[in-house]
PAKEBA-854423 format. One record per residue (C-alpha): residue in three letters; x, y, z. Coordinates in steps of 0.5 Angstrom, whole numbers, plus 500, padded with zeros to 3 digits. Example, Ala and Ser with C-alpha at 12.3 -4.5 7.8 and 13.67 -1.06 7.14 Angstrom:
Ala525491516Ser527498514
//
This chain:
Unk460553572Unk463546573Unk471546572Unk472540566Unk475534569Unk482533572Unk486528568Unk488522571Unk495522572Unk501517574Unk500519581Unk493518581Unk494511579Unk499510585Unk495511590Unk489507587Unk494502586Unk498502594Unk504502590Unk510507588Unk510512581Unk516508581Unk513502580Unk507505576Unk513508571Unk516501571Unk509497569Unk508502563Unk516502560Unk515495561Unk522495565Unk525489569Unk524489576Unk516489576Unk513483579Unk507480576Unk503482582Unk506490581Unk503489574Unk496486575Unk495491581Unk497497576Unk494495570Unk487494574Unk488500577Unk490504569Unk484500568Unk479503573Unk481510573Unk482510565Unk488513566Unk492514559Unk499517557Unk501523555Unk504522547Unk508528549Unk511525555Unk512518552Unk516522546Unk521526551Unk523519553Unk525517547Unk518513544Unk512516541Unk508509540Unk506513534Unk508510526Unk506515521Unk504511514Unk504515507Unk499514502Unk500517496Unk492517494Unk488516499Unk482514492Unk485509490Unk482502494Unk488498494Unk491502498Unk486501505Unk488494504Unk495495505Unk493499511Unk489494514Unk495488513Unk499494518Unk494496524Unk492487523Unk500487525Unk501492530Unk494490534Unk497488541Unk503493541Unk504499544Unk504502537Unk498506534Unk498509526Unk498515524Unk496517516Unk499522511Unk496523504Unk503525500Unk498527493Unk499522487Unk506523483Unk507530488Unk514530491Unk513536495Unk507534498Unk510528499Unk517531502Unk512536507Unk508530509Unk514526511Unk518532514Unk511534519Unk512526521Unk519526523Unk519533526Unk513530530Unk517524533Unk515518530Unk518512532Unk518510524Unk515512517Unk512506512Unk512509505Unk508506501Unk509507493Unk513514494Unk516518489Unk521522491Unk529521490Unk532514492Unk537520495Unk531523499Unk528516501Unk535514504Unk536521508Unk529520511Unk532512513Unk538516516Unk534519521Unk527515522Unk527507521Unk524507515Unk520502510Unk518503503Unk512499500Unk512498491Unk518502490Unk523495486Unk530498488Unk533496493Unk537499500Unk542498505Unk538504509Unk531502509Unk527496508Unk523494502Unk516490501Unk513488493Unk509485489Unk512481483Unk510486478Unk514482473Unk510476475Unk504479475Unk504483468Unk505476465Unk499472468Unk494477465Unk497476458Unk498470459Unk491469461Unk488473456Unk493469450Unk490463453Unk482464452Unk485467444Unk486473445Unk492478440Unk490484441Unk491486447Unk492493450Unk494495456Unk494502459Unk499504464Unk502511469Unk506515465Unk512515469Unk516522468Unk522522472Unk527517467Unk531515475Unk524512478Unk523507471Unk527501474Unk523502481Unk516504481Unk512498480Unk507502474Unk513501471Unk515494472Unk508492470Unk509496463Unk515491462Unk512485464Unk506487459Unk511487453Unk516481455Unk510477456Unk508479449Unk514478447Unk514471449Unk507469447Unk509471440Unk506478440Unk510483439Unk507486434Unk501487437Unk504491443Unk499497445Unk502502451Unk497507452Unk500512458Unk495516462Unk494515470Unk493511475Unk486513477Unk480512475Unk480519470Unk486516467Unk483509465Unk478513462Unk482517458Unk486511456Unk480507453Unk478513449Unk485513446Unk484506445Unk477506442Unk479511437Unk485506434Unk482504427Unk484497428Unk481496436Unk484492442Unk479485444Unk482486451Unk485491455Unk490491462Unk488496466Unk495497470Unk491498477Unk483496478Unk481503479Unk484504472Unk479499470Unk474502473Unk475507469Unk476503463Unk469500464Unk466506464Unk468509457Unk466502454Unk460503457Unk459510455Unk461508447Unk456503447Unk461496448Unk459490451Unk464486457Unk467482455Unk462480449Unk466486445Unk473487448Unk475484455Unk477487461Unk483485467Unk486490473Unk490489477Unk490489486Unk484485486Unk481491491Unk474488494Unk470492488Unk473487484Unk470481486Unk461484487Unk457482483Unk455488478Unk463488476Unk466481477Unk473484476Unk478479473Unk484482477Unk492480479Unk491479487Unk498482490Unk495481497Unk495488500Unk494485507Unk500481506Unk504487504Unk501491510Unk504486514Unk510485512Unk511493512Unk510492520Unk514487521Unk519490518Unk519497521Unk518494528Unk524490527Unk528496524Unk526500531Unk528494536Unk535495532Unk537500528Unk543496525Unk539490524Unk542489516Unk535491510Unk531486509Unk528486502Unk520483501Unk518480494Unk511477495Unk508472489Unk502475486Unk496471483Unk490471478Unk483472480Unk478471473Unk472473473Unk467475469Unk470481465Unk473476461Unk473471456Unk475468449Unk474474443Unk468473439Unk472476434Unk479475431
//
């Protein structure tokens, strides 16, 4: 029986190359002391041999190259554009991402997955909308370079990237006012934890939905149903909406896979959109602009808080003492076919 394939190792590469393991070993750390000449010969050589480095002998001398990113729902579709803005950011680097499902509004499975990438070695943590403790995100900070992605309070410890959920809450009532309607309704995450209000951006939107109602002189049409952000939980939260006596003719789904099961229950209980009642999300996913559903929806520029994200990580692992940055991104309304001016007042 044949014996598998030896692995190419750094010796393999120096005698391919005609130059010392030294040298090899400088061109891979990127260390001073190697000529242009030495890296040509030794990348072409790597190249040739399809030599690749051990992640675990990378990680005894104090790099892995590896950046562990926690989604907290892998469903929902706003979350890959994120993921895309980091690994568009980290091509070209030495740096690979590794993915964690942290389970929605699961601090221990959240508290698991970020344990198992630190006790692997990662070079840094993005957390995208986490739901532990500000006390636990700062302990994680402590030991790892860390990022954390939607959560609004800030952090000497770690670095911030939002979207202006404020802002963002108001430019959908504010279009929905402007084509006339009164009655609109919004659904949101129901929030739990009393600590996490001021930071999670569900409850950012909420507020921003009632100061803009407030403002466009609609307070006593304020309508908060609280389900979840998935799309059982935009589900649910129409049905509670159309069994109100007097009915919403629009409602704010607080994330697109909220309204899309919002469409869902219209659909089912024989509504029409936007003829009957109008229908807005927010994330702008890339389901929300197909034909068949035309979602009007906020673009908080998932690729760009991606982005972001990386670039911070990146210069928090460069310098540790680098002082915390913290990123607020300008969301934008995109209108679309789910809405229009009520037909009824």
């Amino acid at each position: 029986m044949a014996s598998p394939p030896r692995r190419i190792t750094i010796v393999d590469v120096a005698k391919h190359a005609q130059v010392s393991t030294t040298a090899v070993s400088k061109v891979l750390r990127n260390a001073y002391g190697a000529s242009p000449a030495m890296r040509e010969k030794v990348q072409q050589a790597i190249a040739e041999l399809g030599y690749r480095p051990r992640a675990a002998a990378r990680g005894m001398r104090g790099q892995t190259y590896t950046i562990g990113v926690m989604l907290p729902d892998i469903r929902n579709p706003f979350f890959p554009e994120i993921l895309d803005g980091i690994s568009e950011r980290l091509r070209g680097t030495d740096y690979h991402v590794l993915l964690g499902p942290g389970g929605c509004d699961d601090e221990e499975a959240e508290t698991e997955v970020t344990d198992a990438m630190i006790d692997r070695g990662m070079d840094g943590l993005i957390l995208v909308a986490p739901v532990s403790p500000r006390a636990r995100l700062e302990h994680i900070a402590g030991i790892v370079p860390t990022v954390v992605v939607g959560r609004h309070g800030h952090s000497a410890r770690y670095d911030t990237v939002v979207d202006d959920d404020i802002a963002g809450a108001e430019l959908v009532v504010n279009h929905l006012a402007d084509l006339g309607h009164r009655r609109i309704a919004h659904i949101d995450h129901l929030e739990t934890d009393p600590d996490r209000l001021a930071e999670m951006p569900n409850a950012i939107r909420s507020d921003g939905y009632r100061q803009a109602m407030r403002a466009r002189g609609l307070v006593d049409e304020i309508d908060v149903v609280s389900t979840s952000y998935t799309q059982e939980g935009g589900y649910l939260g129409a049905q509670k909406l159309l069994a109100r006596p007097v009915l919403p003719t629009a409602i704010f789904a607080g994330a697109d896979i909220v309204a899309m099961g919002v469409l869902h229950a219209l659909a089912e209980a024989g509504f029409s959109v936007p003829d009957d009642i109008s229908v807005a999300g927010y994330d702008n996913t890339t389901f929300a602009a197909l034909g068949l559903i035309s979602l009007t929806s906020v673009d908080q520029a998932g690729r760009q808080i991606g982005s972001n994200a990386a670039r911070l990580l990146l210069d928090r692992i460069a310098d540790r003492q680098t002082p915390a940055a913290h990123v607020k991104l300008s969301p934008t309304l995109i209108a679309r076919s789910t809405t229009a001016p009520p037909t009824v007042t």
